[in-house]
Each structure stands twice: as C-alpha cells, then as structure tokens.
N, C-alpha and C positions, 0 to 999 in steps of 0.2 A: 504494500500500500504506500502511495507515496505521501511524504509528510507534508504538512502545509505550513505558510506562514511567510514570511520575507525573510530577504538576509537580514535589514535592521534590526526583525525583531527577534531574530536567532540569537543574535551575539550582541545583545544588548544597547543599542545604538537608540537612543534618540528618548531612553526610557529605560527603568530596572524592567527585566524581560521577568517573569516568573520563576520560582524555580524548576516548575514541573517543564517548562519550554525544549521543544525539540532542541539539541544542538548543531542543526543543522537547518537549511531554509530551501525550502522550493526552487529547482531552475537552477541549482547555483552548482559549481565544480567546486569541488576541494583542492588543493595540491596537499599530500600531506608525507612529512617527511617520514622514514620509519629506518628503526634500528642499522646502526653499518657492523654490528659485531655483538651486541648486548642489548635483548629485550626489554630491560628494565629502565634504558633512555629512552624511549618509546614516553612521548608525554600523556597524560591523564585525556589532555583534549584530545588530540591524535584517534588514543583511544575510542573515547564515545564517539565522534566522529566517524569512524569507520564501524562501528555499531550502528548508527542510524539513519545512515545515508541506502538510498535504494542499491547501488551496483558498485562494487570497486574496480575500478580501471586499473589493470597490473600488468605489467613487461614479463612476469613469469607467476603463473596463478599458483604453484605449486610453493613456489618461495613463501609467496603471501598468504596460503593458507596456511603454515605452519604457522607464521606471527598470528591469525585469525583462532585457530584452535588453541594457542597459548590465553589465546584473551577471552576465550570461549562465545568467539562472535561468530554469529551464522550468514551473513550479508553475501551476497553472492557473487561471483567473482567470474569476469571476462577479462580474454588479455587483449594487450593492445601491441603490435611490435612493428619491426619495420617492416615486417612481410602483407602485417592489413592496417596498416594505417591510415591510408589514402581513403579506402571505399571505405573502413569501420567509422572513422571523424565524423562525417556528414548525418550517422545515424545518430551517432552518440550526442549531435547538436541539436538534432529532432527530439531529442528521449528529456533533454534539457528544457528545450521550448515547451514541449508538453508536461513539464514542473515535476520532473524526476530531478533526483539528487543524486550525483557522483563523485567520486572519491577518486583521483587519481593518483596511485602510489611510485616507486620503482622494485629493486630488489634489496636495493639497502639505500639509505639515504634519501635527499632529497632527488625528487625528480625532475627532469628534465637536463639532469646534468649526466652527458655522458649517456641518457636515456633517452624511450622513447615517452611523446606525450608533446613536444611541441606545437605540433600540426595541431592539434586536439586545443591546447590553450589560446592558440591565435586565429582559430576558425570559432571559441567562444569569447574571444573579443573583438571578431570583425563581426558576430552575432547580438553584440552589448546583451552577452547572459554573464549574468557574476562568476566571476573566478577570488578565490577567497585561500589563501597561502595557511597551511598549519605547521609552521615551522620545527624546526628539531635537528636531528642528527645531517652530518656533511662529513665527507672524509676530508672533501677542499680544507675546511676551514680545522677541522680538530689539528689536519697535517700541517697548517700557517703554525697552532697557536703550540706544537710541542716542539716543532723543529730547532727553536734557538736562531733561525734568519731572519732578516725584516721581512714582517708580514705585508708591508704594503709601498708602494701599490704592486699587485701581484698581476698575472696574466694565466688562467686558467687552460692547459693544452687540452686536456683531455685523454684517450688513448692515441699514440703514433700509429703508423699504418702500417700493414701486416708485411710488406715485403719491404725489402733492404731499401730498393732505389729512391720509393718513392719515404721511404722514411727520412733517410740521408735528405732529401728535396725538403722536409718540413722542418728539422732540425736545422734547416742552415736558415730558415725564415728568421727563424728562433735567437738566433746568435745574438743580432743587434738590440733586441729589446730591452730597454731599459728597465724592467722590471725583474724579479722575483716569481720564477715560474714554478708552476704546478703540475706535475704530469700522472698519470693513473697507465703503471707498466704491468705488463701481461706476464706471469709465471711461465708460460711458455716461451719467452721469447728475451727476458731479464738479464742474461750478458749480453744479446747482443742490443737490444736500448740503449743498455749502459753503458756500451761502448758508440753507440752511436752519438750523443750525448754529448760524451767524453767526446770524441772528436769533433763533433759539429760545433759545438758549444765551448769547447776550453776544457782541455784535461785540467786545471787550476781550478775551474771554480768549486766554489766550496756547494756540498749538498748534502741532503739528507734524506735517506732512504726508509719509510716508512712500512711495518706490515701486521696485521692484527691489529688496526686502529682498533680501541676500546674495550677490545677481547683479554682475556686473562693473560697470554703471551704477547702482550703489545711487545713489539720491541723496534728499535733504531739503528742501523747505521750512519756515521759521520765519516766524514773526509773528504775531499777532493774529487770529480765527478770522474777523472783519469783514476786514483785509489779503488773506489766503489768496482767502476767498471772490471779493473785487475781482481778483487776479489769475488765478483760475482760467479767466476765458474767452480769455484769451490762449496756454493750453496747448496741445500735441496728446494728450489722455491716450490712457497705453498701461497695457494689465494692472491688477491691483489696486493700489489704495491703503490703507494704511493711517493711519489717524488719531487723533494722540493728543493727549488737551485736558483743559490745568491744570484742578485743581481750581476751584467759583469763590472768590473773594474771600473772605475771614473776615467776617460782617457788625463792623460798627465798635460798640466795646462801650457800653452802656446809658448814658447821664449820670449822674453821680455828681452828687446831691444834696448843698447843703451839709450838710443835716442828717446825713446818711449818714456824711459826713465824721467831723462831731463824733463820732459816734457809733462810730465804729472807733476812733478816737483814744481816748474815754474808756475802750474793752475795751481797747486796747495799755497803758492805764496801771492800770488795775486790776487787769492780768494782774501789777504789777510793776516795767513796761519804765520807765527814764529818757525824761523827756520827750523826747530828742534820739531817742532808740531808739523810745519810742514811736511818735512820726511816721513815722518810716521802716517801721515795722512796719504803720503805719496803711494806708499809702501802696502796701506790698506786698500786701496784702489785698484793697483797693479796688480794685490794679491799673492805678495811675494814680503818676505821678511827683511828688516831696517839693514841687516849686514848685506844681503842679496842687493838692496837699491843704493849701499853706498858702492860696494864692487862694479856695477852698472857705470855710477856716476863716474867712479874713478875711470874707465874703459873711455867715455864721452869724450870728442874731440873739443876742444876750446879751442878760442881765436886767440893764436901767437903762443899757444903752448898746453900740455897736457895737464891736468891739475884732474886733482878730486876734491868730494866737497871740504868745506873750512870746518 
C-alpha cells in the first residue's frame, strides 16, 4: 500500500509532524546510504526509511537483503544496474508520479558513487519529483579522514579501467591535478594500479592504501606510491581498496632576477618604507628571504661600479 502525505510533512518541515507520521512521503526517492563494512553504522533513519518506503532500488538485491533481514524489514526489493537502467528509469519515474515511494541504495555506501542510480536521480529531477538524500557511510570520505593527507580539496577517480593502455591514458590525466586524489582499486588487479600510479603519477608521492574501511581488520598502508606499488606483489588482496594520494609537489618558485630585486626595493622605498623596512618589504613580495635579496642586490649592476646595498 502506498503511504501518503508530503515530503514536508514526512520530515517535519513547516510544523512538528506527529509522532505516529510515516517517515517517508509520497512521490519522493530516497538516496540512502548503507553500511561499507559494519551494520551497526547503518543510521536509525536509514533504517525506518527502508522499512517504509514501497520498493528499494539496489545495484545487487542479494547484498541488500542480507542488510534487510538483519533489520528484519520485509520491503521489497528490484535491482537497478547498468544492464537495465535505460528502459527500468522511465518506469521507476511512473511508479513515482503515481505516489509510490522508493529507496535507492548501492552495495555499501552511499550511492551513486562508483554506482548505478544516476540516470534514475536526474530523470527524477528533470520530472520535479523529490529526491531527498539519507546520508551515512562513504568509503571516499572515512578514507580522507584516516589517511593523515590533506583532505581537501580532493578529486574523487573512482575505479581505473580494466586494461593496461587505456588505464596508463587516465593516470596521466591525473598527474597534473592539483589536488588530493581518491581512487577505489580492484583486488584483482592491485600491483599492477599501483604500479601504474606509481608511474603515471610520481613514484615520490606520498599515499595511503586503505582496506577493510570500518571492518574489524581495518588496516593501512603508508609510503610513497613507487614503495606501495614494490610491495604490492607480496600481498594476498582481499575486497576493495581504497586509495589516497598527496597532492603533487608545489612546483619551486621562478628565479628572482637581480634586476627584479632592485626593483621591488626601489617601490618598498618610494612607497615610504625605511630602508631597513624597505628590504624586508622587498623580500616579502618577491617571496624570497632578506639574505636571498641582499645576495640579489649585491649581483645588481650600478652606474660606475658594482656595490651592494649600505
């Protein structure tokens, strides 16, 4: 039966909703996130949510009835993947219009990362039917926040591509980006990533190999993404990995010309500044240290003879 009511009045918007109040609303999509390793993250709302809603949307229904029977919820369960996605979307928008209520999950985590379900949430907002986020578990982010690298700003890869060449092609995309990337690597295929990586990327940069996020065996490797890669053929990999890699290097700043020198120097003193202030003002501009811009100054040609400053 399907439930009634609006999203406002589901989730309390506009007024105290009752307590008996469905937690869910008519017409409306869920996203909701679910376990990446441990059922007990799994939030309370999450929960009811997938208790009350008509259909759950899942990328593998077998996964998600194990979470469903842990929670002893009976709601019924279709999958959605890349093989029906195209023709399944357009019903699932019907079933919406007509004021069912759906649940879209993945296999762990939140969805649409690395999953299927995108078509489905932008065919229900080119439909203006609600889509309403139950947030929770991310491997992305638990892997930002244990790794010990800057978390931000990051660049999320996803999984690389199954074969060598056209991996090598994405990894070199990769190189220049100034950020903190995140990759999700495949147990079958975890030395050669990691040496792809490693090469594409800078055997130097620093990274951190993630597996069992949140599971009893969490554990890490550290080191250098040329390190990591030498030691991956020693492993047994099991389950996913995740992967997270420093930003690269700041390139090292331009040469400062002696002339350039003089010439900040002369605007620090023109501005005003004492010549003791001006150098230092010089110095902070150019971006280079008061011994670095008297070395400079001293190099600087003068009319009728060479001199450094007084």
């Amino acid at each position: 039966m399907t439930r009634t009511g609006t999203a406002e009045a589901a989730h309390g918007v506009g007024g105290d909703a009752p307590a008996e109040a469905s937690p869910v609303a008519a017409g409306t999509l869920y996203v909701v996130a679910t376990p990446i390793g441990t059922l007990d993250d799994l939030s309370p709302r999450a929960a009811r949510v997938l208790a009350a809603v008509d259909c759950i949307i899942a990328e593998d229904t077998r996964q998600t009835r194990k979470i469903l029977q842990r929670l002893a919820v009976t709601t019924r369960v279709r999958a959605l993947h890349e093989h029906n996605e195209r023709h399944l979307v357009p019903a699932l928008v019907e079933e919406l219009r007509q004021g069912k209520s759906l649940a879209l999950v993945s296999d762990a985590g939140t969805p649409l990362l690395c999953d299927p379900g995108f078509r489905l949430v932008r065919a229900c907002r080119d439909a203006a039917i609600p889509v309403l986020a139950v947030p929770g578990p991310s491997a992305i982010t638990a892997a930002l926040s244990v790794a010990g690298l800057p978390p931000y700003p990051f660049t999320f890869v996803g999984f690389l591509p199954a074969t060598a060449v056209a991996r090598r092609r994405e990894v070199a995309t990769l190189a220049e980006v100034p950020h903190t990337l995140v990759l999700f690597l495949s147990p079958h295929r975890l030395a050669a990533e990691l040496a792809a990586c490693a090469e594409g990327l800078g055997a130097e940069r620093p990274a951190v190999l993630l597996a069992e996020l949140s599971k009893l065996h969490e554990r890490a490797e550290r080191g250098s993404l040329g390190e990591l890669a030498a030691r991956a053929p020693a492993w047994t990999p099991r389950g996913e990995y995740t992967l997270v890699v420093a930003p690269p290097a700041a390139p090292p700043p331009p040469p400062v010309a002696p002339a350039t020198a003089a010439a900040a120097l002369a605007e620090a003193l023109a501005s005003g500044y004492p010549l003791a202030e001006a150098r230092r003002e010089a110095a902070r501009r150019l971006g280079i240290s008061r011994r670095a811009l008297y070395e400079l100054l001293a190099r600087q040609p003068r009319r009728g003879a060479r001199a450094g400053p007084r």
